[in-house]
C-alpha positions in Angstrom: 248.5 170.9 79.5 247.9 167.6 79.7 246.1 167.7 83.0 243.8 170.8 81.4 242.9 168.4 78.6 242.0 165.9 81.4 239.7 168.2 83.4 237.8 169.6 80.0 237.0 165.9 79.2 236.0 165.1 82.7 233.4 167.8 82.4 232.7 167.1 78.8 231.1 163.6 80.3 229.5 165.4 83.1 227.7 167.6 80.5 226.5 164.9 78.9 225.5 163.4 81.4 223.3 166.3 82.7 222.1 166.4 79.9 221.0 163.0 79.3 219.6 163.2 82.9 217.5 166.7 81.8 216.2 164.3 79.2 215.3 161.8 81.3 213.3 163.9 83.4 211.5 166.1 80.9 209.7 163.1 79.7 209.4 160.7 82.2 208.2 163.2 85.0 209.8 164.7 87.8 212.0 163.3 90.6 212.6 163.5 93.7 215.1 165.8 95.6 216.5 162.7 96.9 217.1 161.0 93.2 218.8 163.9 92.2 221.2 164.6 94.4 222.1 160.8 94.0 222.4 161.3 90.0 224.5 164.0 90.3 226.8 162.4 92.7 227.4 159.6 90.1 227.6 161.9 87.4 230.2 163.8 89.5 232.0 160.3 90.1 231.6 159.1 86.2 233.7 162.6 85.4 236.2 162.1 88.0 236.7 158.3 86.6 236.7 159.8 83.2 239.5 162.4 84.2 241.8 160.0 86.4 241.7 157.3 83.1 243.5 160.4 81.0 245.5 161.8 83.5 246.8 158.8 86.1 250.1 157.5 85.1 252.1 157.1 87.6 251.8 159.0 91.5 248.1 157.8 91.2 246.9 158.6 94.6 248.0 162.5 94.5 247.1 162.8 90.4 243.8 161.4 91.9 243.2 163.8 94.1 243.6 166.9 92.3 241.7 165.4 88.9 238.8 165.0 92.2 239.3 168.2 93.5 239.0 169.7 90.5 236.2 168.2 89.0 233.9 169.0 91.8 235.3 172.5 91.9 234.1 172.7 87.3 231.1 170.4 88.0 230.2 172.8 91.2 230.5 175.7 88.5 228.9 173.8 85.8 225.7 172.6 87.8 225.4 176.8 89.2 224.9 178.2 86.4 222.5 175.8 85.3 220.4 176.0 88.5 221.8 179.7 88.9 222.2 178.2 92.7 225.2 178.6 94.3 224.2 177.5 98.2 226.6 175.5 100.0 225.8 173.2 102.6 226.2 169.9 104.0 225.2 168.2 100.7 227.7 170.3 99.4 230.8 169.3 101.7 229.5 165.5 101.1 229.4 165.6 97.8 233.1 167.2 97.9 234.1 164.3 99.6 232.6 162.1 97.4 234.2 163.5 94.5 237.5 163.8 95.7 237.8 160.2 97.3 236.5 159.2 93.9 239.3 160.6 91.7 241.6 159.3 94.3 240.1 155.9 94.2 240.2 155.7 90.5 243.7 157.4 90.4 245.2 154.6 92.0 243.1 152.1 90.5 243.6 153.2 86.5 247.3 154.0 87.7 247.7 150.3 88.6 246.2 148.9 85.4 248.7 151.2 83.4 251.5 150.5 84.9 250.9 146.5 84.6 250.4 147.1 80.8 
């Protein structure tokens, strides 16, 4: 349950942040293909950071990697039915990659900072 909780709060912040970004470019213009794929690449790392903080305790590295794995796999979700585009590509595998090293980065890293406290 506790890793459910995790994941919804992870996506919670990428909502908002999609959002915010949405926002961002109904007023200030348009953007280029290239500065959104980079936004959504850091929104997709600020929700894996935001999962791994809740969920890494202890076994950081492998709570990592499914909190990554699973937030790309929502976030995937989430941005397809807002675009209503579900193509998968290169961009796509990268920005699994991304995602998942991500959440394992910050698995070990909040896991550390736990356990020390």
């Amino acid at each position: 349950i506790n890793y459910l909780k995790c994941v919804f709060f992870a996506l919670v912040v990428a909502l908002v942040f999609v959002l915010i970004f949405a926002l961002i470019l109904r007023f200030c213009g348009g953007a280029g293909e290239a500065v959104i794929g980079i936004i959504n690449g850091l929104i997709r790392i600020a929700a894996a950071a935001t999962g791994c903080f809740f969920y890494s305790r202890e076994k950081g590295l492998l709570r990592g990697l499914f909190m990554g794995v699973s937030v790309y796999f929502f976030v995937y979700l989430l941005f397809g039915v807002i675009s209503g585009s579900w193509r998968m590509g290169a961009s796509q595998l990268l920005n699994f990659l991304l995602t998942t090293a991500a959440g394992c980065i910050f698995g070990v890293l909040f896991s550390n900072l736990k356990n020390k406290s």
